[in-house]
C-alpha positions in Angstrom: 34.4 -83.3 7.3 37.9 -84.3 6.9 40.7 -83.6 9.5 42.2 -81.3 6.8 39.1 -79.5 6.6 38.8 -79.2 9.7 41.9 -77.8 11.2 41.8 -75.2 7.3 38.3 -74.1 8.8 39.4 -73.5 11.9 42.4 -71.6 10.9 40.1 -69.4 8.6 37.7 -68.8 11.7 40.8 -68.3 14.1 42.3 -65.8 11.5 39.2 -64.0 11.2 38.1 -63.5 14.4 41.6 -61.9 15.0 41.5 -60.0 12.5 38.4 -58.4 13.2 38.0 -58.5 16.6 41.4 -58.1 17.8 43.7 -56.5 15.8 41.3 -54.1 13.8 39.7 -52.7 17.8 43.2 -52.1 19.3 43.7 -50.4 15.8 46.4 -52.2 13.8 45.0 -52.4 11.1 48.1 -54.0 8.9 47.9 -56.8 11.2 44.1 -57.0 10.5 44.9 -56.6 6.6 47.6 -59.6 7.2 45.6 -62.3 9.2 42.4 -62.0 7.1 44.3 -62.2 3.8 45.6 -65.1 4.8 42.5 -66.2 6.1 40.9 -65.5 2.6 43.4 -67.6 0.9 43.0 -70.3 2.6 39.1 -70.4 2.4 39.7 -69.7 -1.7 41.8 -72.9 -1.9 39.3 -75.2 0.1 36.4 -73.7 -1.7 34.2 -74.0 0.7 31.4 -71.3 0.8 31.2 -71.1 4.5 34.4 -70.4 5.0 35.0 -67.9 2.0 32.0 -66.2 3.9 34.6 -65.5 6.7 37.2 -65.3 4.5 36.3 -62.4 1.9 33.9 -60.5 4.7 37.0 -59.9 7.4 39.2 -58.8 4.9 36.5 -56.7 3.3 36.5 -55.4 7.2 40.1 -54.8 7.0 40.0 -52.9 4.2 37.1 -50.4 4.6 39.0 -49.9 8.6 42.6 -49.3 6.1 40.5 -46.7 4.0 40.3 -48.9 0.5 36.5 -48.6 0.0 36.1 -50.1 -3.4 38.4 -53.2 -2.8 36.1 -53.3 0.4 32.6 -53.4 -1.1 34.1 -55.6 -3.5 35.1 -58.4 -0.6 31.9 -57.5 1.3 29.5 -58.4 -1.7 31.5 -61.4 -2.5 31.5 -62.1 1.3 27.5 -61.5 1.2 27.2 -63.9 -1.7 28.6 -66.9 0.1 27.4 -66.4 3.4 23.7 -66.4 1.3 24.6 -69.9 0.5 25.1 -71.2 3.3 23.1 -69.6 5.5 25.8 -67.2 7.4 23.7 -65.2 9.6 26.2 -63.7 11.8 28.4 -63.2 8.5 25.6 -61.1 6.8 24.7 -59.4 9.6 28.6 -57.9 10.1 28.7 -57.9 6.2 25.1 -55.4 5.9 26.8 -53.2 8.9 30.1 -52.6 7.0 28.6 -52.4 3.6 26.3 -49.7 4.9 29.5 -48.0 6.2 31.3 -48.2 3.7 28.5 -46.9 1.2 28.2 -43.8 3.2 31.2 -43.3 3.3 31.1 -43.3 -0.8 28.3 -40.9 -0.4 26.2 -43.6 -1.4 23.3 -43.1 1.1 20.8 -45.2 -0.3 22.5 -47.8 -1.2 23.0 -47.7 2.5 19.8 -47.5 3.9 19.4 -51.0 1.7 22.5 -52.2 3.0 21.6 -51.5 7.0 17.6 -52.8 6.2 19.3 -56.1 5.1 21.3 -56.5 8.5 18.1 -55.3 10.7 16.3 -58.1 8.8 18.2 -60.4 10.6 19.2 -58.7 13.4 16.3 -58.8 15.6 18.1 -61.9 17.8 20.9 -60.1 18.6 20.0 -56.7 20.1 22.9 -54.7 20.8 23.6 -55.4 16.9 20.1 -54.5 15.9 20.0 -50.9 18.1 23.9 -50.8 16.8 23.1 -50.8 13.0 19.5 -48.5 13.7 21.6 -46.0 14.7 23.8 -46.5 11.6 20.5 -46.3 9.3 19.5 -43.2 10.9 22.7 -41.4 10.8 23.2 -42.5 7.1 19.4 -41.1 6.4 20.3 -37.8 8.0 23.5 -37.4 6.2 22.1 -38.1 3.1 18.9 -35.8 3.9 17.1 -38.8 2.4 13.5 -37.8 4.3 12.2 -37.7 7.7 12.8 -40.7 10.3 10.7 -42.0 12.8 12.6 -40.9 15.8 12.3 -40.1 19.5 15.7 -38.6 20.5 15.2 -39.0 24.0 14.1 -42.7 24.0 16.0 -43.8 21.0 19.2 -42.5 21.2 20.9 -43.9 24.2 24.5 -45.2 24.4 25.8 -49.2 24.0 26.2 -50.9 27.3 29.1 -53.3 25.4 32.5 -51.9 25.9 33.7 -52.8 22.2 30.2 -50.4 21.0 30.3 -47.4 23.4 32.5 -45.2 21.6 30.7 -46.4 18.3 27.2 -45.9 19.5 27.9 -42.4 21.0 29.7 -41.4 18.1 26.7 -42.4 15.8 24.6 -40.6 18.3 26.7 -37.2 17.9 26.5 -37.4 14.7 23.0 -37.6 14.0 22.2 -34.6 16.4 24.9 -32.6 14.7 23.3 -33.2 11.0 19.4 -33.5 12.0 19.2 -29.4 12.4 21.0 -26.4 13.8 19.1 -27.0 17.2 20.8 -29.6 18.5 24.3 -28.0 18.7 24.9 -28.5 22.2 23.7 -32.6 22.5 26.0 -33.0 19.3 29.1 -32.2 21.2 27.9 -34.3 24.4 27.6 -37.5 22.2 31.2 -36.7 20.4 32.9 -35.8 23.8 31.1 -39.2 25.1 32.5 -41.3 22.1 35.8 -39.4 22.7 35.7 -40.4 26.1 34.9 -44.1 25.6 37.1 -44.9 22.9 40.2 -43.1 24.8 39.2 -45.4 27.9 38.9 -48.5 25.9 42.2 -48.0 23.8 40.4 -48.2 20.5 42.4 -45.4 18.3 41.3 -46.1 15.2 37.5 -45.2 16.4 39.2 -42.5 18.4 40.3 -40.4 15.1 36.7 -41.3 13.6 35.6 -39.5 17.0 37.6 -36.6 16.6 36.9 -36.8 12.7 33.8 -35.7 13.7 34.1 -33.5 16.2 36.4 -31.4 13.4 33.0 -31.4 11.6 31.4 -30.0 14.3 33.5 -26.8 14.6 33.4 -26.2 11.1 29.5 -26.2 11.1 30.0 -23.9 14.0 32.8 -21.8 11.9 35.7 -22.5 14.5 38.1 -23.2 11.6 41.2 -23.2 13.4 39.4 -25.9 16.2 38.3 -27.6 13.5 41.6 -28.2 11.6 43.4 -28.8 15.4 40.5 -32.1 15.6 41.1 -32.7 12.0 45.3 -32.8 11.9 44.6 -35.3 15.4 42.8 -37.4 13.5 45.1 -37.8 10.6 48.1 -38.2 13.0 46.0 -41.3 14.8 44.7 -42.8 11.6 48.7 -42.5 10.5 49.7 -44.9 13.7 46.6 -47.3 13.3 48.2 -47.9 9.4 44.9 -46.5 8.0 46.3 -45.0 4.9 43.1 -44.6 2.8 41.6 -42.6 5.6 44.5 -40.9 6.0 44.3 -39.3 2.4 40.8 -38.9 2.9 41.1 -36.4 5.7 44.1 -34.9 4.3 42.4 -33.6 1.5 39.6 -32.2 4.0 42.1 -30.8 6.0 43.3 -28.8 2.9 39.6 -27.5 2.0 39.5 -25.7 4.9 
């Protein structure tokens, strides 16, 4: 590898890495848009698959955590393509998580559950990721009311002993006792409060107005309307400061349905 390749691979890597692991947990997310732009162009002008792996999956990242969930698959597939190529196993693994985010997010449940299978394929090495995107299957396969899961709640759902995850984990947690019946009310809002909790702690606000995202679904499924609009309008006032504009809109137009 030439020096010039060198030092434009490590600034893709650098950029990257900052973007997703800095800049999108502390929640600014225009940073995080910024760096792995910049990143991606970089990688598109040395044409180098392992790099545009880094390249188009980070700002795929960036843009599902901005709210712009077509541009984001978009990236994430391209992302998915390269990373196939050259054997990017960490880059598939963070590309099958976020797809399958992003996916439900679209509603697009199975689609998904293919997405999350593809990660936990690979995943098995690495396993706070493999319990991290399990959860993520299961929630998705509960939202979507795609068919019963194999599932002990008691031994299966327990929280992520990695600080970056705990906020995550419970949240994922919260939200599959709130949608797997009506019976489970009370473990729903242990889980949210948890993830509440943890991302609060851990300064992550962009997680934190998923958590009380969530938590405004709970009171409506409990008809607290007014509760659930007070979660709702913190949400949207956190997403606001994180720069999360497509997520902003989202919730805004919730907000209004109520």
């Amino acid at each position: 590898m030439s020096e010039t390749a060198g030092n434009a691979q490590g600034t893709v890597v650098a950029k990257s890495i900052l973007s997703g692991f800095i800049y999108v947990l502390s929640g600014r997310i225009d940073d995080a848009m910024r760096e792995s732009h910049e990143a991606l162009q970089i990688a598109i002008t040395a044409d180098d698959p392992w790099m545009k792996s880094f390249g188009y999956t980070h700002y795929g990242v960036s843009c599902f955590f901005k709210g712009l969930f077509g541009e984001a698959e978009e990236c994430l597939k391209k992302g998915l393509s390269c990373g196939q190529r050259c054997d990017h196993a960490a880059g598939i693994r963070l590309v099958s998580r976020t797809l399958g985010d992003v996916q439900t997010e679209m509603g697009r449940y199975g689609e998904a559950q293919s997405s999350y299978d593809m990660g936990l394929a690979i995943a098995q090495p690495v396993p706070e990721w493999f319990h991290w995107a399990e959860l993520s299957k299961y929630a998705a396969r509960i939202s979507g009311r795609l068919g019963p899961i194999t599932l002990d709640l008691r031994r299966d759902l327990v929280e992520s002993k990695v600080k970056a995850n705990q906020g995550s984990s419970a949240q994922l947690i919260g939200k599959i006792y709130l949608h797997i019946d009506d019976e489970h009310m009370d473990e729903a809002e242990t889980w949210i409060r948890k993830a509440i909790d943890a991302d609060e702690r851990n300064r992550m606000p962009w997680h934190l107005a998923k958590d009380y995202a969530l938590y405004a679904e709970f009171f409506q499924k409990k008809g607290d309307i007014p509760e659930a609009k007070e979660q709702l309008t913190k949400a949207i006032d956190l997403f606001r400061e994180c720069g999360a504009d497509g997520w902003v809109k989202k919730y805004e137009e919730e907000l209004a349905q109520l």
